[in-house]
N, C-alpha and C positions, 0 to 999 in steps of 0.2 A: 739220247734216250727217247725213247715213243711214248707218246703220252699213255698207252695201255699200260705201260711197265710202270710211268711216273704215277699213273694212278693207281697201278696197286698198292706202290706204295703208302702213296697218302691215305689209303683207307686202311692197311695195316698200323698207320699215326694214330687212326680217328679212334681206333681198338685199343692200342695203347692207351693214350689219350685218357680215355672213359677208367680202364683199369687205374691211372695213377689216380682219375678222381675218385673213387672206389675205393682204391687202399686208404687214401688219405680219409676219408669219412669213415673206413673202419677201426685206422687210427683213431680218430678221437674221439668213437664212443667206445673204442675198447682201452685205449692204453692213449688218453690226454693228454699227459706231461711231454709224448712225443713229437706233438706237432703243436703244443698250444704257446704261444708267446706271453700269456700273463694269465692270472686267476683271477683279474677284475672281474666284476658284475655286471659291471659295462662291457668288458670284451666279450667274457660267455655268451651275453646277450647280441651280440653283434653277432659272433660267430655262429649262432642258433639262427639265424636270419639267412646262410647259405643254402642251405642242404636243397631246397626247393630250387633255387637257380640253380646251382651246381647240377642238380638232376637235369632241370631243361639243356642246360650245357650239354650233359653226355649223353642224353635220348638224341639231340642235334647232331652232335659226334659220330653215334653210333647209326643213325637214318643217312646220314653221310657219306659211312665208311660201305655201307651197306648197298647206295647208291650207285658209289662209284664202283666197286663190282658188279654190280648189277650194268654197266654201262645205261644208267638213268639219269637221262635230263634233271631231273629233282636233283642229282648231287649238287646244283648249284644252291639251289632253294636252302637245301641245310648245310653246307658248309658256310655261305652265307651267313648264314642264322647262329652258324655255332662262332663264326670269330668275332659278330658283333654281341655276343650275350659275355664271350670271353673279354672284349675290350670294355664291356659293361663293367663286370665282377671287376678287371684290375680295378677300374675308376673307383668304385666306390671303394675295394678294399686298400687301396693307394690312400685315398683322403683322410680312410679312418685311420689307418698308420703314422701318416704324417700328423695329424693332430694327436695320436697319443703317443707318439715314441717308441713305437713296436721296432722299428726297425734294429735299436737299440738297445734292446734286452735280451742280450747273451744270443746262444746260439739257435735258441727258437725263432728268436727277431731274425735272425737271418737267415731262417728257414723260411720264415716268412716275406723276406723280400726276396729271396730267391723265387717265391712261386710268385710273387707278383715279375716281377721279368719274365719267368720262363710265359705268363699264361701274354703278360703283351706280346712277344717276342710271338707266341703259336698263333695266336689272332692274329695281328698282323701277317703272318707266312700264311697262313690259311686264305686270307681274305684274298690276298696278293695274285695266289697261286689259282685259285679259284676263278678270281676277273679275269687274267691272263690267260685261262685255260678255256672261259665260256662258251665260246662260241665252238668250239670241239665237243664241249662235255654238254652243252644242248643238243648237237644235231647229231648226239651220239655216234661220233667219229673216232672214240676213243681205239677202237680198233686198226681201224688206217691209217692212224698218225703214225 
């Protein structure tokens, strides 16, 4: 496959991407009970503490996806940026799970370690795919590969 075609791909990812982050914060200020794993005061307040990173998350995502159509050197700059702010979020929202038990409370808990994997598992492939690709996606070669 040409890295033109692989990179359309990945910026039709970085689109998706930003949308499930999107759904999921419509989720939980429209309808909670869908994605939330407990009613603590402590959690709410933890979870009130995303929205701000999650956005830098998906403007990264989305300056990314946007990039790499654009065959722009920068695609490196934010995809970069997006799967280290994504290995950020799991860490922190990993710790606060393991100290409270989230993973374990019914089927929200495992909504919510589902998205902790899915978001290491997309950092990492992003970061991956990105370093392996650099030197293409700077000298914007993405066309002749």
């Amino acid at each position: 496959m040409t890295l033109r075609r692989d990179a359309l791909r990945w910026s039709i990812g970085c689109f998706f991407i930003t949308g499930v982050i999107a759904a999921y914060w419509l989720a939980w200020f429209l309808h909670r009970s869908l994605v939330a794993s407990d009613t603590s005061a402590v959690y709410l307040a933890f979870e009130r503490t995303f929205p701000a990173p999650d956005t830098w998350l998906a403007l990264c995502m989305v300056l990314g996806g946007v990039a790499l159509r654009r065959r722009s050197a920068s695609a490196v700059l934010w995809l970069l940026m997006a799967a280290g702010a994504g290995g950020y979020l799991f860490s922190i929202d990993v710790a606060y799970d393991l100290q409270h038990g989230i993973w374990a409370k019914g089927g929200n808990g495992l909504v919510e370690l589902s998205i902790n994997v899915l978001t290491l598992v997309l950092s990492v492939a992003i970061a991956r795919w990105t370093w392996v690709h650099r030197t293409e996606l700077l000298n914007g070669q993405q066309e002749n590969a």
